[in-house]
N, C-alpha and C positions, 0 to 999 in steps of 0.2 A: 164451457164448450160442450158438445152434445161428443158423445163415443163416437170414433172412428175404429174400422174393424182391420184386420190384419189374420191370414193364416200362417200360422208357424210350422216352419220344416225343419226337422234339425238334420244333421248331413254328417255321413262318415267320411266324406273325402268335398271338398267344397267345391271342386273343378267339377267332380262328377254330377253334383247337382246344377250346378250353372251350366251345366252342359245340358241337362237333362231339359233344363227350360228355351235353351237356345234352341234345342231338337224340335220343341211341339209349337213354338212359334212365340212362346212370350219374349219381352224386353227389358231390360232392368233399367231402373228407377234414378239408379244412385250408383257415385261412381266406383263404388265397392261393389258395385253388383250381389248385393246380397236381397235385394226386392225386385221383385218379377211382378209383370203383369200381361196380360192380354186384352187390358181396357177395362175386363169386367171382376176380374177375379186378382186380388193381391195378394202376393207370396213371400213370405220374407224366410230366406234361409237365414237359420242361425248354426251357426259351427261350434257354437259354447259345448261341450261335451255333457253337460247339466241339462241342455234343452230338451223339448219334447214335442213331438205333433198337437199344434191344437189348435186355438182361436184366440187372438189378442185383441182387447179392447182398451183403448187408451180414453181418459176422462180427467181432467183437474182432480178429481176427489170423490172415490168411490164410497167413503164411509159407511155414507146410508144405505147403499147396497149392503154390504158387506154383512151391516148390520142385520138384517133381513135374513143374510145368507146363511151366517152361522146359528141360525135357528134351523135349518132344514141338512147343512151336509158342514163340512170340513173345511174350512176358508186357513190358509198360511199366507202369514206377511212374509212379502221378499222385499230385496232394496227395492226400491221405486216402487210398491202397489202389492197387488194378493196374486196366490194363483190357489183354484181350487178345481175339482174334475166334479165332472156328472156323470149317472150310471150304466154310461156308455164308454167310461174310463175317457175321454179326451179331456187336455187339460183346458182350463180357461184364463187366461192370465190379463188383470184387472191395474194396468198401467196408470200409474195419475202423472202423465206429462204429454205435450203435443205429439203425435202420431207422426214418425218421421215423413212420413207424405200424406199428402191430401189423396183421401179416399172416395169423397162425396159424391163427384160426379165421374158418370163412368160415361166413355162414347161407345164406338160400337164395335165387337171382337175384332181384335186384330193375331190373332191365335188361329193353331191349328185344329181348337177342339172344338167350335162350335160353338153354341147358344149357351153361356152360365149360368144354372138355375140356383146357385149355392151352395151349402154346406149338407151333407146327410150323414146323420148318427144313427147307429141303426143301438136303441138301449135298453136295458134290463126293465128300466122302470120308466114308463113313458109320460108318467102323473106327476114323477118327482122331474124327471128332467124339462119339461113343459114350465114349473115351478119354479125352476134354477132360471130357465130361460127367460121368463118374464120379470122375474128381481132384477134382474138384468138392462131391464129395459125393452123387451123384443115383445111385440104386438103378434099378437095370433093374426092368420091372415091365410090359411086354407089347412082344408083334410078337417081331420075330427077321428076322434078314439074311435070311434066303430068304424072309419076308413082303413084303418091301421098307421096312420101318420098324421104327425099333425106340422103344419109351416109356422113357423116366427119371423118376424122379418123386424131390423132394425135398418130404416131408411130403404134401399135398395138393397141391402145385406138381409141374407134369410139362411135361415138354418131347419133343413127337416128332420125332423122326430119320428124315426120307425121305428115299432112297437116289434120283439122276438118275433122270429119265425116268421115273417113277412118277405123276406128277398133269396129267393132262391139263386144266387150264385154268393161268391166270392165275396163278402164287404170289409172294407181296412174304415176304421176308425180314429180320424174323421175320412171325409172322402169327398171331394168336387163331383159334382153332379153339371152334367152338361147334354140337354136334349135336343136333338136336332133335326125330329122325324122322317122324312125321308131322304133327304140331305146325307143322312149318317151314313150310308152304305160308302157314299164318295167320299166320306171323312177317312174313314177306317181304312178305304182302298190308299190314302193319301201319308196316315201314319204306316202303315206296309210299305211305304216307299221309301219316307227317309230312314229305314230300319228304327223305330220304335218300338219294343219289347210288349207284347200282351201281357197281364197278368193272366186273364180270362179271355177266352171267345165264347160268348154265350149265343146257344141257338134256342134256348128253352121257350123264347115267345113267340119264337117262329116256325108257323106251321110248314115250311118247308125243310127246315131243318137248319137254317141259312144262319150266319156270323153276321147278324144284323144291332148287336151289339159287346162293347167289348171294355175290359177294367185294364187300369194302365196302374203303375208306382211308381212315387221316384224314390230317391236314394236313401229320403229319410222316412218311408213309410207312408209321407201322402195318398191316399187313392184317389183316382180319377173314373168317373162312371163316364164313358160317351156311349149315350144311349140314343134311340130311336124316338124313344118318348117316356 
C-alpha cells in the first residue's frame, strides 16, 4: 500500500482538544473522536502521555526507508514501526499497518480556516531535512534553497521547509498552514466570534498596519497559520 499521512496532537486534557476542534469547525472521524478533520487536513489526538506533535505515516513496511535513514539521522523502533525527528525537532512516526482512515482523497473545507496548504517546519538544517523528506517518499514540488523554502508533497499531503530566520512572527513546530488571500480578513473576523484564542495577530505585511493575518494552538501545541497568502 503507498503511505497514508496523519498529524499528531498530543493533548493535556482530551475534552479540551475535542473541543478546540469542534470550535474551528472540524469533525471527527471515529467514534472515539480522537481524529478530526475539515476535509483537507487530518488530526488525530493522541492522549498517550508518551505522544508528541508531529507527522505520521503509515505503510506495510518501512525497512527500506529506514535503511536509507539511519545513514543520515537517528531512527528508533517502537511497537508497530520507527519514529525519528528532523532538524526542526518534529517527530515523524513510520507506522507499518493500515492508517485508521482513508486519507487519499479530500473534498472541499468544510472548516473554519480556510484553504489547507499543509504542513510548515521552519529548520535548522534545510539540506538535511529536504533528505529526511525525500527517503520518505515526498517529491519536491515548489520554492528552492535561494527562495528560503522549499515544498514536498506526497500525493496531496505537502510539507514546507523554511530555512532560519525566514518568518518573522511566532512559528510552533510543526504548524498547519492555511491561505486564503483576501477572504482571510472575514476568516479572522469569524474566529473572533466564536471566541477562539490568538496566539499572534500579525500586522507586519501589512502596510496599514491591519490584523490581516493570525497564529492559533491547540492544546497540544499544534500551530495553525491563517494567512492571507
Amino acid at each position: 500500500m503507498e503511505s497514508a499521512c496523519l498529524i499528531q496532537t498530543p493533548t493535556p486534557n482530551l475534552q479540551q482538544s475535542q473541543d478546540f476542534y469542534e470550535q474551528i469547525g472540524f469533525v471527527p472521524l471515529d467514534n472515539s473522536r480522537l481524529i478530526w478533520t475539515d476535509a483537507k487536513a487530518h488530526i488525530e489526538i493522541n492522549p498517550d502521555r508518551f505522544a508528541r506533535a508531529g507527522i505520521k505515516l503509515f505503510k506495510s513496511d518501512w525497512s527500506k526507508e529506514v535503511g536509507h535513514l539511519q545513514l543520515i539521522t537517528k531512527v528508533i523502533a517502537v511497537g508497530g514501526g520507527y519514529v525519528l525527528a528532523d532538524p526542526s525537532g518534529t517527530w515523524i512516526y513510520l507506522i507499518e499497518k493500515e492508517p485508521p482512515i482513508q486519507t487519499g482523497k479530500r473534498g472541499d473545507s468544510i472548516g473554519m480556516l480556510g484553504n489547507f496548504h499543509g504542513v510548515s517546519l521552519e529548520t535548522m538544517d534545510l539540506d538535511k531535512s529536504i533528505l529526511i523528506f525525500e527517503n520518505l517518499g515526498l517529491s519536491h514540488t515548489g520554492g528552492s534553497t535561494e527562495q528560503g523554502y522549499i515544498v514536498c508533497s506526497l500525493g496531496d499531503f505537502s510539507v514546507s521547509l523554511m530555512k532560519p530566520l525566514s518568518c518573522p512572527h511566532l512559528f510552533f513546530n510543526p504548524s498547519l498552514t492555511y491561505f486564503n488571500s483576501k477572504n482571510n480578513l472575514s476568516i479572522i473576523a469569524k474566529l473572533r466570534e466564536v471566541g477562539v484564542s490568538f496566539s499572534e495577530e500579525i500586522t507586519i505585511f501589512n502596510e496599514e498596519g491591519l490584523v490581516d493575518n493570525v497564529t492559533i494552538r491547540d492544546p497540544g501545541g499544534i500551530g495553525f497559520f491563517i494567512f492571507s497568502d
